[in-house]
VOBA-1610 file (N, C-alpha, C; in pm, whole numbers, padded with zeros to 5 digits, always signed):
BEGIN
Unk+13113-04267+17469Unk+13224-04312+17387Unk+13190-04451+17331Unk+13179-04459+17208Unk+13145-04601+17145Unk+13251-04689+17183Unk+13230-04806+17220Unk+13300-04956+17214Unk+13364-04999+17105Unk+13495-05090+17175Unk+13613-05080+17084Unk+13577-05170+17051Unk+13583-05273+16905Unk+13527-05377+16870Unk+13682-05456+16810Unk+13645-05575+16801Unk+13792-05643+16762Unk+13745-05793+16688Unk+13889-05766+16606Unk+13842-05895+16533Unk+13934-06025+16578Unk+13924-06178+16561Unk+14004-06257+16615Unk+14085-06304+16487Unk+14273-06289+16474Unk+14371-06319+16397Unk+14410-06426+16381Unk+14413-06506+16290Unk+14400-06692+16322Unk+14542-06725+16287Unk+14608-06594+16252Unk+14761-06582+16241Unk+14839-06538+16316Unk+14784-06490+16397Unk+14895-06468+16510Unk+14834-06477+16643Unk+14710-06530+16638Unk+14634-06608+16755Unk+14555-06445+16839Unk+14597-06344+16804Unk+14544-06240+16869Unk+14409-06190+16810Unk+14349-06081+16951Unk+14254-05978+16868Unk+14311-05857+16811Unk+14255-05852+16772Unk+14305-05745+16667Unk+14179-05640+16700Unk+14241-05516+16723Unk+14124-05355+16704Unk+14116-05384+16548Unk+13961-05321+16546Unk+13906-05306+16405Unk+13918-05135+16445Unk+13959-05093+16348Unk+13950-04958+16274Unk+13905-04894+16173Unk+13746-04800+16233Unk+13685-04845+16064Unk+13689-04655+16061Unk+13731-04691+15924Unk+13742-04516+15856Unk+13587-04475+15828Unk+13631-04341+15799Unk+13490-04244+15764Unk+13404-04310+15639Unk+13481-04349+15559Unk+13441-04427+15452Unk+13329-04533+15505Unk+13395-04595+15551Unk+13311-04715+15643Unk+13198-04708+15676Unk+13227-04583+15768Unk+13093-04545+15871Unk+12956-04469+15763Unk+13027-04408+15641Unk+12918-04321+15575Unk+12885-04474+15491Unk+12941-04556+15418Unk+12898-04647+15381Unk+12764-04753+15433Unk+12784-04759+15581Unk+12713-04881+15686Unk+12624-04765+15741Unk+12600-04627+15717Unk+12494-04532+15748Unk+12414-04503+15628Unk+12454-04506+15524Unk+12343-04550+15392Unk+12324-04669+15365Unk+12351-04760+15361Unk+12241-04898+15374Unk+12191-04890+15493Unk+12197-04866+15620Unk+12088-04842+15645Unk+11975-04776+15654Unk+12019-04637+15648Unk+11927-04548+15580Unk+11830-04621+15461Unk+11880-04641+15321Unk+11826-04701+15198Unk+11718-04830+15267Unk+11818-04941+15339Unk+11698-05020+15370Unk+11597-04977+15441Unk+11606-04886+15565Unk+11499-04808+15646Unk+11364-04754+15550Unk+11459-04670+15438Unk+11367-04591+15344Unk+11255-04739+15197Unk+11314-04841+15188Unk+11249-04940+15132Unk+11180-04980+15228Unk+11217-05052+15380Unk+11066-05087+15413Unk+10983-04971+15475Unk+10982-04865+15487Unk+10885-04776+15452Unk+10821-04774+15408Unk+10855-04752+15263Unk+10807-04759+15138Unk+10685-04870+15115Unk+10772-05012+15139Unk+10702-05122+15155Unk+10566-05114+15191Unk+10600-05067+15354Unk+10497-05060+15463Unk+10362-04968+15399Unk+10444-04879+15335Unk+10311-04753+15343Unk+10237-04837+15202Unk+10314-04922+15128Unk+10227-04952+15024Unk+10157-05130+15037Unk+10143-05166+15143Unk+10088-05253+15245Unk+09957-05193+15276Unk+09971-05113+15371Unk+09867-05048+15433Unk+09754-04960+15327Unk+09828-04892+15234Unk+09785-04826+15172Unk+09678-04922+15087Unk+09730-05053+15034Unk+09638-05159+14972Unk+09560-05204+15012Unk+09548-05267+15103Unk+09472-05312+15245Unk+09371-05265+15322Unk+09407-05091+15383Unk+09308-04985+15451Unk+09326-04819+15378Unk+09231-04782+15357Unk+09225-04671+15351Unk+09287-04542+15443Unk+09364-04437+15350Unk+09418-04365+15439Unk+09255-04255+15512Unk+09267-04191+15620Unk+09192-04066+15625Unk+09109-04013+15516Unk+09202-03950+15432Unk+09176-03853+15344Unk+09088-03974+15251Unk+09110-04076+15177Unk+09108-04170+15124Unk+08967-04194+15119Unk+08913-04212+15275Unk+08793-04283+15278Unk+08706-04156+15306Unk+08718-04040+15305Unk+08660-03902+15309Unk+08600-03921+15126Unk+08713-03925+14980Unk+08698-03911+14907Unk+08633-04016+14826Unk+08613-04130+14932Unk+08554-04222+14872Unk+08403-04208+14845Unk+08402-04157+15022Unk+08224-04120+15067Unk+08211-04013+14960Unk+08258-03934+14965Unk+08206-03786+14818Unk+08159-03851+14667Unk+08256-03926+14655Unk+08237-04024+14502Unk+08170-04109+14496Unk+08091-04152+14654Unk+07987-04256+14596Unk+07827-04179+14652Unk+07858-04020+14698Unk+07739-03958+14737Unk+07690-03896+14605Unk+07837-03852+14565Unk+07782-03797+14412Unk+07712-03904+14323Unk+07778-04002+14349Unk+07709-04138+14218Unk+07563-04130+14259Unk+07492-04162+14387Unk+07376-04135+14449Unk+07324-04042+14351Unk+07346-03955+14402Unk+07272-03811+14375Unk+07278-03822+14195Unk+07366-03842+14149Unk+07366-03869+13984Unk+07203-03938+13964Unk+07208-04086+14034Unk+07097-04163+14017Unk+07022-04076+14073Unk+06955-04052+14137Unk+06815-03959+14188Unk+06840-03871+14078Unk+06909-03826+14045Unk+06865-03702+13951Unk+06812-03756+13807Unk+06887-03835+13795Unk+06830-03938+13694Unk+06657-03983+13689Unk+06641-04041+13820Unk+06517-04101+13813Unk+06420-03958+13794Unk+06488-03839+13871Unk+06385-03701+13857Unk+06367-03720+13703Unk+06497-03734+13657Unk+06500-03679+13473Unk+06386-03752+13454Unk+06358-03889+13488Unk+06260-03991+13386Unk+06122-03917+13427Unk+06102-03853+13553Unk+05980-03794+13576Unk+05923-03672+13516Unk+06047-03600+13481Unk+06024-03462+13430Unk+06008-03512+13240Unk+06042-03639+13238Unk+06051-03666+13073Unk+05862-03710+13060Unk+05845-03782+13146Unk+05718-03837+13151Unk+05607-03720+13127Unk+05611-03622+13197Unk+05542-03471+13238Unk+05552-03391+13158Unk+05660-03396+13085Unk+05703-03345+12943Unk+05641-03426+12803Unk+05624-03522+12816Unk+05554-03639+12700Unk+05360-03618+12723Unk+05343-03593+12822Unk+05230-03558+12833Unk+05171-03386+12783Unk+05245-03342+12818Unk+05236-03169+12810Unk+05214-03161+12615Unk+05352-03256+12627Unk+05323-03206+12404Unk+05241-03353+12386Unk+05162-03392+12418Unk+05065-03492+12346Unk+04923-03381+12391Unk+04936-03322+12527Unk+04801-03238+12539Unk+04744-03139+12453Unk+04902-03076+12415Unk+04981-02963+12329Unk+04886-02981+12192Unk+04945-03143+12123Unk+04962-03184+11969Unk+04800-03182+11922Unk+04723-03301+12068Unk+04560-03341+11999Unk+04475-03285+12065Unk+04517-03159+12224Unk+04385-03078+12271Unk+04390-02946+12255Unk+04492-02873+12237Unk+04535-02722+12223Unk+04491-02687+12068Unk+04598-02776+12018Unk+04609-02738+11885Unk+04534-02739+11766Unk+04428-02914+11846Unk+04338-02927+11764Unk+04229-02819+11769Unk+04208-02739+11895Unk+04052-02677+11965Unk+04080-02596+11821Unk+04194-02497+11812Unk+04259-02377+11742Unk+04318-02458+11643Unk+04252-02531+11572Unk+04259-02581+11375Unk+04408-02558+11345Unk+04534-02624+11497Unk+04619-02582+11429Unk+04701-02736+11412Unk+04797-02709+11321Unk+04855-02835+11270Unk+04959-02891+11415Unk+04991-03012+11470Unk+05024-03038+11534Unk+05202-03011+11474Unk+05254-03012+11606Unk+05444-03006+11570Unk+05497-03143+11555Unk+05585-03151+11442Unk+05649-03282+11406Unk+05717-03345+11483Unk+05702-03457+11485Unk+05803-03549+11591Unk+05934-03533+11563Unk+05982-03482+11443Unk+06122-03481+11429Unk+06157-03387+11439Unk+06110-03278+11459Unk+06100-03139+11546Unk+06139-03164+11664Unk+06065-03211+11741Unk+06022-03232+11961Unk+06173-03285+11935Unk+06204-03391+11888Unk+06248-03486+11932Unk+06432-03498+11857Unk+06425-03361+11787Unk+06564-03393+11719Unk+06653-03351+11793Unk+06799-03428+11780Unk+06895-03464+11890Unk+06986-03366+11829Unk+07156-03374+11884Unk+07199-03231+11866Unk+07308-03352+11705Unk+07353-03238+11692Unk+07447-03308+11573Unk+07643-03240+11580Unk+07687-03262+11497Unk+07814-03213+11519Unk+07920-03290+11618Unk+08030-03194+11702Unk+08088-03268+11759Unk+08098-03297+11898Unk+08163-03403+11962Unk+08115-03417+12084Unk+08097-03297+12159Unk+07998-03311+12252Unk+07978-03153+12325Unk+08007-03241+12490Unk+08038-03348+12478Unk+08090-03357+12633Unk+08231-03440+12643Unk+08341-03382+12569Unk+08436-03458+12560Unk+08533-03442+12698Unk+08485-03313+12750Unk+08549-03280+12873Unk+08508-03377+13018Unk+08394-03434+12950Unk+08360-03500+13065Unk+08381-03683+13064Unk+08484-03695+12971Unk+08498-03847+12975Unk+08625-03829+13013Unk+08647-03959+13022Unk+08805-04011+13077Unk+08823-04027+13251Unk+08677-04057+13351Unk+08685-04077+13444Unk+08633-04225+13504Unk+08624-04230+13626Unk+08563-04417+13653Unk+08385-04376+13663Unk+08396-04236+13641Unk+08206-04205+13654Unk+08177-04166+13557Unk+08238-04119+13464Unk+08224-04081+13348Unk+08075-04071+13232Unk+08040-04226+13198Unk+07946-04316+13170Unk+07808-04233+13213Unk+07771-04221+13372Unk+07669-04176+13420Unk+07664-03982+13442Unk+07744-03970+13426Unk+07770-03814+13371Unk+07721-03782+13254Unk+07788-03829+13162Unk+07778-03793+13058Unk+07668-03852+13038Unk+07562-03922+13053Unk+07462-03956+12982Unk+07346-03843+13079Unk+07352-03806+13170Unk+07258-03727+13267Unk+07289-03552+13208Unk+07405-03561+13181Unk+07415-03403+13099Unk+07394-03487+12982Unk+07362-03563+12853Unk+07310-03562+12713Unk+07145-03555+12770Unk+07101-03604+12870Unk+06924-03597+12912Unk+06942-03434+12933Unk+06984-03403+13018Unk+06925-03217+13040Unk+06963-03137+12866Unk+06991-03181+12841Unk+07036-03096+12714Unk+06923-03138+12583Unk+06878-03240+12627Unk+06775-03284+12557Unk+06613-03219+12583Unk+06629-03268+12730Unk+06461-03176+12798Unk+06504-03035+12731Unk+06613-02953+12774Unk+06622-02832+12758Unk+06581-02777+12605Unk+06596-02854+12503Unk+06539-02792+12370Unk+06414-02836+12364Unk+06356-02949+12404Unk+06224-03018+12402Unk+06155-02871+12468Unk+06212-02827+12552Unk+06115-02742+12692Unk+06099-02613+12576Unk+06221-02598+12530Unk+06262-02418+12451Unk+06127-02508+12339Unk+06095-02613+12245Unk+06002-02625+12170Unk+05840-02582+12192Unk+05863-02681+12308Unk+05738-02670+12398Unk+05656-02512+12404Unk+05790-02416+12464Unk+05748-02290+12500Unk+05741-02235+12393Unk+05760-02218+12252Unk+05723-02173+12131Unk+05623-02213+12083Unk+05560-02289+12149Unk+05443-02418+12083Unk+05303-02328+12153Unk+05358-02335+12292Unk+05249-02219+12346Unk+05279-02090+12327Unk+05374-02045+12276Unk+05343-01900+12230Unk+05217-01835+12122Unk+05251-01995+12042Unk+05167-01991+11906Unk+05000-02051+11960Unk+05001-02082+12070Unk+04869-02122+12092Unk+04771-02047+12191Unk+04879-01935+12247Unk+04836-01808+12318Unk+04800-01748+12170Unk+04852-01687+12109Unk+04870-01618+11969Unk+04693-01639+11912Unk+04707-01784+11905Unk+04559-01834+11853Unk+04449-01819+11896Unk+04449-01834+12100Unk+04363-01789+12178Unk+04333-01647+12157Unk+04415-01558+12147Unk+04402-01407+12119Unk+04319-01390+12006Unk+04332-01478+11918Unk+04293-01469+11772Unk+04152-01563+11733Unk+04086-01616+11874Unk+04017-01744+11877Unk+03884-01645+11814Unk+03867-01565+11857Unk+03732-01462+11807Unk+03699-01483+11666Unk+03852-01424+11656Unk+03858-01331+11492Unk+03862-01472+11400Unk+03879-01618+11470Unk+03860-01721+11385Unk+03772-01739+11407Unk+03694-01804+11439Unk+03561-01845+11502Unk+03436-01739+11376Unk+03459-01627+11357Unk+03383-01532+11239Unk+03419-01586+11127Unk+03575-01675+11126Unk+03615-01645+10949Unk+03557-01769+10924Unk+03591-01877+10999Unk+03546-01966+10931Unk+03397-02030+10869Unk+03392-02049+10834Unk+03264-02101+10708Unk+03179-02162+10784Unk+03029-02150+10835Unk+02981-02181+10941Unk+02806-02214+10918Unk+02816-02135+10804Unk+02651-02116+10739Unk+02624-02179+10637Unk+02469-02172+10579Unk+02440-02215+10411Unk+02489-02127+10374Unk+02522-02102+10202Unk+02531-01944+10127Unk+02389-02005+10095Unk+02286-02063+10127Unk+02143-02027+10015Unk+02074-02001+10184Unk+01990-01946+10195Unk+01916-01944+10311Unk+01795-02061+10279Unk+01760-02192+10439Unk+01683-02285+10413Unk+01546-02271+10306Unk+01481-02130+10356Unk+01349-02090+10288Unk+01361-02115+10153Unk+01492-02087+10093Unk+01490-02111+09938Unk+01546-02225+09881Unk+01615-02301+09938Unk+01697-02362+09858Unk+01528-02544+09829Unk+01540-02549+09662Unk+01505-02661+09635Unk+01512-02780+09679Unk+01605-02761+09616Unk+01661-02886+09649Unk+01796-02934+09676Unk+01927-03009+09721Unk+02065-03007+09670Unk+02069-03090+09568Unk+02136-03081+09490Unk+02152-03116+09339Unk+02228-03224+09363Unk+02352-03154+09451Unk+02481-03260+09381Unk+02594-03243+09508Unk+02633-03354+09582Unk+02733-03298+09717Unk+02831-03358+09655Unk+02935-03364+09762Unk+03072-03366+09732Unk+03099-03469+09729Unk+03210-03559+09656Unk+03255-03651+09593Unk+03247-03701+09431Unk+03250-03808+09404Unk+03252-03871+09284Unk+03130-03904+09237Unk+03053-03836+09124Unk+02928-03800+09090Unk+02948-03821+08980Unk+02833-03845+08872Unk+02828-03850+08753Unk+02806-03676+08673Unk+02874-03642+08593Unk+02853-03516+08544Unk+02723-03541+08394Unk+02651-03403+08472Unk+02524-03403+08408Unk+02507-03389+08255Unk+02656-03308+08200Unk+02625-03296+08048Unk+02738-03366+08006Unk+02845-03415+08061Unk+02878-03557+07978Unk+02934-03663+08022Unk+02859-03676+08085Unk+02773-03845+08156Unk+02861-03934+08199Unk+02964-03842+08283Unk+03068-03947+08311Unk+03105-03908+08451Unk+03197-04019+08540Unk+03220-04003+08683Unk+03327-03883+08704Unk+03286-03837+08752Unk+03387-03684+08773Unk+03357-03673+08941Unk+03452-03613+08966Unk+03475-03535+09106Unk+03463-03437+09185Unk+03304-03425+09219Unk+03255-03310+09250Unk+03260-03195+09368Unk+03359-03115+09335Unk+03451-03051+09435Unk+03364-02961+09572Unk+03251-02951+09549Unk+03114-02887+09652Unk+02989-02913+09625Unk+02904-02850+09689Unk+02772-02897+09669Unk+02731-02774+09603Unk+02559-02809+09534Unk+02473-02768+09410Unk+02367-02739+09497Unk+02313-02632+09540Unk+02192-02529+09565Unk+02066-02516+09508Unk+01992-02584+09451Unk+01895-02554+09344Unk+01832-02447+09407Unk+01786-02340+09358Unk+01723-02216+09359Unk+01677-02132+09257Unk+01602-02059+09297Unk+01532-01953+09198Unk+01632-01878+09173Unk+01645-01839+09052Unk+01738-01725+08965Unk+01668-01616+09064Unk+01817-01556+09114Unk+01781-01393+09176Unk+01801-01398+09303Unk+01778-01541+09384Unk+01777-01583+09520Unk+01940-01531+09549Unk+01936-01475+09683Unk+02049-01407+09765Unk+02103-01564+09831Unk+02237-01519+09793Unk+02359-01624+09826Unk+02441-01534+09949Unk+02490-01560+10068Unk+02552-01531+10157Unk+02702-01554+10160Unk+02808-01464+10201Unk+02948-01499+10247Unk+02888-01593+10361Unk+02979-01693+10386Unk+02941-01794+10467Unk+03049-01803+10601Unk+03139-01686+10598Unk+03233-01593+10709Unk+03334-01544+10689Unk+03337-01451+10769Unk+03414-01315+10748Unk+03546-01376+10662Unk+03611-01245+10598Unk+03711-01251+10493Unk+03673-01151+10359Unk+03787-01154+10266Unk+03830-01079+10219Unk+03787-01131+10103Unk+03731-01047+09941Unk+03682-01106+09851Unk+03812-01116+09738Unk+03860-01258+09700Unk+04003-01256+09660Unk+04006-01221+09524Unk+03863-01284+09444Unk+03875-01249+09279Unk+03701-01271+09267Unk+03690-01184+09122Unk+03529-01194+09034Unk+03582-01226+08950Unk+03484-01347+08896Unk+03539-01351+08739Unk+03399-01334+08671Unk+03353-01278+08622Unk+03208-01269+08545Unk+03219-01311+08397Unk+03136-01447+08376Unk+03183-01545+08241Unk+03052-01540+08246Unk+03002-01497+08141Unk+02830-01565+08073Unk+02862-01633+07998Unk+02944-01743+07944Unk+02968-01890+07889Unk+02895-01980+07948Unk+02924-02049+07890Unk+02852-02166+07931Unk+02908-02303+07952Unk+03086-02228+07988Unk+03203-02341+08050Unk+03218-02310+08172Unk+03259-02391+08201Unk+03307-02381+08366Unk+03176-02355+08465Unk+03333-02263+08596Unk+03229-02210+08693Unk+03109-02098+08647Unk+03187-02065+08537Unk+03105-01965+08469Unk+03089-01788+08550Unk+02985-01747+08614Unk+03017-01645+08706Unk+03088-01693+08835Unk+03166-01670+08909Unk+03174-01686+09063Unk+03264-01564+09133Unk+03257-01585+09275Unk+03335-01533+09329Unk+03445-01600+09469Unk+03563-01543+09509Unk+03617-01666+09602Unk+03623-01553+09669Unk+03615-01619+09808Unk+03653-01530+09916Unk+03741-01621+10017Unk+03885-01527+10042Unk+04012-01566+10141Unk+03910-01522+10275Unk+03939-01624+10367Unk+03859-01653+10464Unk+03964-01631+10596Unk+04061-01613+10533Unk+04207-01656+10627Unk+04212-01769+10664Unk+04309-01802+10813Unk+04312-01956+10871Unk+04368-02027+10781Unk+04374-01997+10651Unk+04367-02122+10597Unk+04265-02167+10531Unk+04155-02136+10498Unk+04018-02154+10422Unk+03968-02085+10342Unk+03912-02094+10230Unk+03853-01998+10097Unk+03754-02104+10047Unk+03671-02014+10011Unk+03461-02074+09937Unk+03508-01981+09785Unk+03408-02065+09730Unk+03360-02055+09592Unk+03241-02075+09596Unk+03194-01971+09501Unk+03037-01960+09512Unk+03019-01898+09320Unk+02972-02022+09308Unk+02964-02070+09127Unk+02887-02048+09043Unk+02857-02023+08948Unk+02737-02020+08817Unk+02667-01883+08878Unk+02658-01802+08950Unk+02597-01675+08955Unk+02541-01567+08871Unk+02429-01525+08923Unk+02337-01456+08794Unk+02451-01311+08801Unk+02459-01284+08931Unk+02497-01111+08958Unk+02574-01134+09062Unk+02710-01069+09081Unk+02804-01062+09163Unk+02768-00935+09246Unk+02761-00869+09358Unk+02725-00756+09430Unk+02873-00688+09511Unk+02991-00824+09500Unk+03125-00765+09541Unk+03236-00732+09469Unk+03318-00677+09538Unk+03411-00655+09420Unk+03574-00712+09507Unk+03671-00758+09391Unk+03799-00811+09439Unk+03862-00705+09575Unk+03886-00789+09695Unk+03951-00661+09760Unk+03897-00588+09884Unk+03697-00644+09826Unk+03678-00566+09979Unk+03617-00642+10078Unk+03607-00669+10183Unk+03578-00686+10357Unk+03488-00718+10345Unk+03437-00883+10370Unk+03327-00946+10375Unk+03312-00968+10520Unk+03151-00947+10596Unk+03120-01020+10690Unk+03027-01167+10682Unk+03059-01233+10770Unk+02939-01334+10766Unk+02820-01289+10701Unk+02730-01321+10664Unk+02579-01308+10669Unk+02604-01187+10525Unk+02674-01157+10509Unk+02669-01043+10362Unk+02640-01086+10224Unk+02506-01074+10160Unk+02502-01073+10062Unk+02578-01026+09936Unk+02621-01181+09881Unk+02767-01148+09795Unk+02676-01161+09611Unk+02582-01165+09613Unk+02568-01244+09481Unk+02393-01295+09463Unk+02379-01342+09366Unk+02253-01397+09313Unk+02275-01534+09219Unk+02188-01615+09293Unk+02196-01757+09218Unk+02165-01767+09057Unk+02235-01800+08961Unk+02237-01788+08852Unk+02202-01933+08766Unk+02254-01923+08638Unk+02247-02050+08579Unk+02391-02005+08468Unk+02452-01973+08506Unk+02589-01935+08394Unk+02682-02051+08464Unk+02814-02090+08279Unk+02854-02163+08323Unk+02802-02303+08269Unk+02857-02423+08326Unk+02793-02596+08254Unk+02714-02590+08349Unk+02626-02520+08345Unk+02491-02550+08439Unk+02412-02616+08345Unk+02265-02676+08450Unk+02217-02731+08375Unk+02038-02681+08434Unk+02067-02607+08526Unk+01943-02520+08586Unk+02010-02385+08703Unk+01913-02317+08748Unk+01975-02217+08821Unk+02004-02309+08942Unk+02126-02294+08975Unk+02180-02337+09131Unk+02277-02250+09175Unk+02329-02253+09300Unk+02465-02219+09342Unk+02549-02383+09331Unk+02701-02326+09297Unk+02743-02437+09358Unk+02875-02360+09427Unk+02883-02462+09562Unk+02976-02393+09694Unk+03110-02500+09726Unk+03161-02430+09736Unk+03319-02538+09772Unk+03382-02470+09918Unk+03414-02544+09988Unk+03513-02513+10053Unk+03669-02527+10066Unk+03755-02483+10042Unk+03906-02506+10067Unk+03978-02519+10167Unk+04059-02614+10226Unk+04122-02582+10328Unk+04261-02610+10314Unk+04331-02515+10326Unk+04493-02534+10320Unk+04504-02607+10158Unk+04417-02501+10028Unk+04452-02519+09921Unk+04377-02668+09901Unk+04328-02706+09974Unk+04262-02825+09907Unk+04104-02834+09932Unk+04042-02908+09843Unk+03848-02917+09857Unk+03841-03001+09928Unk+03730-02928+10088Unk+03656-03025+10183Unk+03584-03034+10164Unk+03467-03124+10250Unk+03304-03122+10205Unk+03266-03048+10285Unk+03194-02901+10188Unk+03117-02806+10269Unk+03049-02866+10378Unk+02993-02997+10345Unk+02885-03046+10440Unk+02925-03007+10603Unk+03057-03075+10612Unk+03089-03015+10763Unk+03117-02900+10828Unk+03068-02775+10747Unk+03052-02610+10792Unk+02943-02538+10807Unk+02832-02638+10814Unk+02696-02591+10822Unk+02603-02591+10970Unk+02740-02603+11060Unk+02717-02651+11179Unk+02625-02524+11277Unk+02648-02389+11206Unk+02529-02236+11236Unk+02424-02241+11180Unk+02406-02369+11093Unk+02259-02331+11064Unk+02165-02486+11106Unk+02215-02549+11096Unk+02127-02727+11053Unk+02114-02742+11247Unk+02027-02801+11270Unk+01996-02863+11389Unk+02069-02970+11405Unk+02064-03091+11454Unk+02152-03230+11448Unk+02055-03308+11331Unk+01963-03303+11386Unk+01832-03370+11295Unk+01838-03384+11154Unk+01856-03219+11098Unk+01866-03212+11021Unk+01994-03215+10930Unk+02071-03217+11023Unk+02236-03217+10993Unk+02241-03340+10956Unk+02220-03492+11018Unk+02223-03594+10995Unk+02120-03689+10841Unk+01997-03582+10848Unk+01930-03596+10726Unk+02038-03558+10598Unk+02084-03434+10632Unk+02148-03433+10485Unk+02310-03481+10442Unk+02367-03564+10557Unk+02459-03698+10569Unk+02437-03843+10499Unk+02301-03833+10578Unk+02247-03962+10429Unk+02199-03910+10318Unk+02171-03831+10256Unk+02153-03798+10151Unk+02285-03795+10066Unk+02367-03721+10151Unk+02531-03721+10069Unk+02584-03824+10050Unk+02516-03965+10114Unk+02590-04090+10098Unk+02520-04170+10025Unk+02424-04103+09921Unk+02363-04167+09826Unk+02389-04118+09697Unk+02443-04077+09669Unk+02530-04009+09549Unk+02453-03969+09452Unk+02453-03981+09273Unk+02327-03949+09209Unk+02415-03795+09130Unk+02378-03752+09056Unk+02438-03647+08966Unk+02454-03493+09055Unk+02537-03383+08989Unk+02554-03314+09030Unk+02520-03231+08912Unk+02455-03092+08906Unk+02442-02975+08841Unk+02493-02930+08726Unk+02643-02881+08764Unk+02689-02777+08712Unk+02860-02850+08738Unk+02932-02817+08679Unk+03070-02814+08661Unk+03126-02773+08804
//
């Protein structure tokens, strides 16, 4: 039974019973309740500032194991980028060069994505930053790698095909040593013999006996005859598509022996050294093409010349002096 409580009457000198209604009691049982429930409140947001709950410091360790592991994966990325920078430089100047093939553009390997953000889902966190930059690296290796592996498809492709190049390309004299005179006229900027001026002499000049057998100089296909007994131009010749990328001309000819169209091997007698054409005696004259433009035959004679002699007719080409024929 609760205690009777009393108050003291300064008017009539007595105590007085206090009588407190329901009102009262539900009143003086919610403030304290309310204050109970504020320092609670208080308390838990004390502690809560101060120490970590349980759960708290569980989710802390996860968020800073993941940050870890972000970095290591990172430093892997810089290793796998390194291993990857090596692979397409081995790719660009040892693969590609062995197999005469053109190296892949840097703005190829290396082009980035475009459009709109592709990681917008992944911002708006306190890790955000190192996320998103470790997914823009894998997304990067990942097309570099998809390049890469197309790069060697095409250089398997070539290996398969290393034979069937290795025949086409241009490898021989077209005059065989026994005959040829003399060379007239190599490649570069030469004076032209019938009107006496510096011109640009797109192959070399054969001097030979009218009748002397001229050779396809490797396998390929004979692309055109043109038979001109003028006394302009190439005058007789014939070209032969070599594939790869390479085509010969073989100039001023007495007698053509092929025709447009059919299947040349190495070593096949295509022709007879002539004097047709702005000749100015019987010669051949020979060009090589590569990718539509004139090289110096000189460097396809590597099946027939010794070094010795390879290097003899290097200095000769670097002494310049007239050329033949047109």
């Amino acid at each position: 039974m609760a205690k009777e409580k009393y108050r003291f009457n300064p008017d009539s000198l007595q105590y007085d019973r206090i009588n407190h209604t329901f009102r009262d009691k539900l009143f003086s049982f919610l403030t304290y309740f309310s204050a109970s429930i504020v320092l609670a409140l208080l308390y838990f947001l004390v502690v809560s500032y101060f120490f970590d709950l349980p759960r708290e410091k569980v989710l802390k360790r996860e968020v800073n194991n993941l940050t870890l592991q972000y970095e290591i994966l990172n430093k892997q990325l810089d290793h796998i980028s390194y291993v990857l920078d090596d692979i397409q430089n081995r790719d660009d100047n040892i693969y590609r060069i062995v197999f005469n093939a053109d190296p892949i553009p840097k703005s190829i390997r290396t082009a980035g994505f475009g459009g709109v953000n592709r990681y917008t889902e992944l911002e708006g966190y306190e890790n955000s930053d190192i996320v998103v930059e470790t997914a823009r690296r894998l997304d990067i290796l990942k097309k570099q790698l998809y390049v890469q592996s197309i790069s060697y498809d095409e250089v398997i492709d070539l290996a398969v095909n290393n034979e069937n190049m290795l025949a086409s390309i241009p490898s021989i004299q077209p005059v065989a040593i026994r005959d040829i005179r003399r060379i007239g006229g190599y490649f570069g900027r030469r004076v032209h013999p019938i009107y006496k001026i510096p011109m640009f002499h797109e192959g070399m000049d054969f001097t030979a006996p009218t009748g002397t057998d001229v050779f396809a100089t490797g396998n390929g296909v004979v692309l055109r005859v043109i038979n001109d007994r003028s006394r302009r131009g190439y005058g007789t010749f014939v070209d032969i598509d070599h594939g790869f990328g390479y085509r010969t001309r073989y100039a001023h000819l007495d007698r053509v022996l092929v025709r447009a169209g059919q299947e040349i091997t190495r070593g096949d007698v295509i022709g007879h050294v002539g004097n047709t054409g702005a000749s100015t005696a019987p010669h051949l004259h020979y060009e090589v093409h590569r990718n539509n433009r004139p090289v110096d035959p000189i460097n396809y004679f590597f099946g027939d010349l010794s070094p010795e002699e390879f290097d003899a007719m290097i200095e000769m080409s670097m002494q310049g002096g007239s050329f033949m024929g047109f």
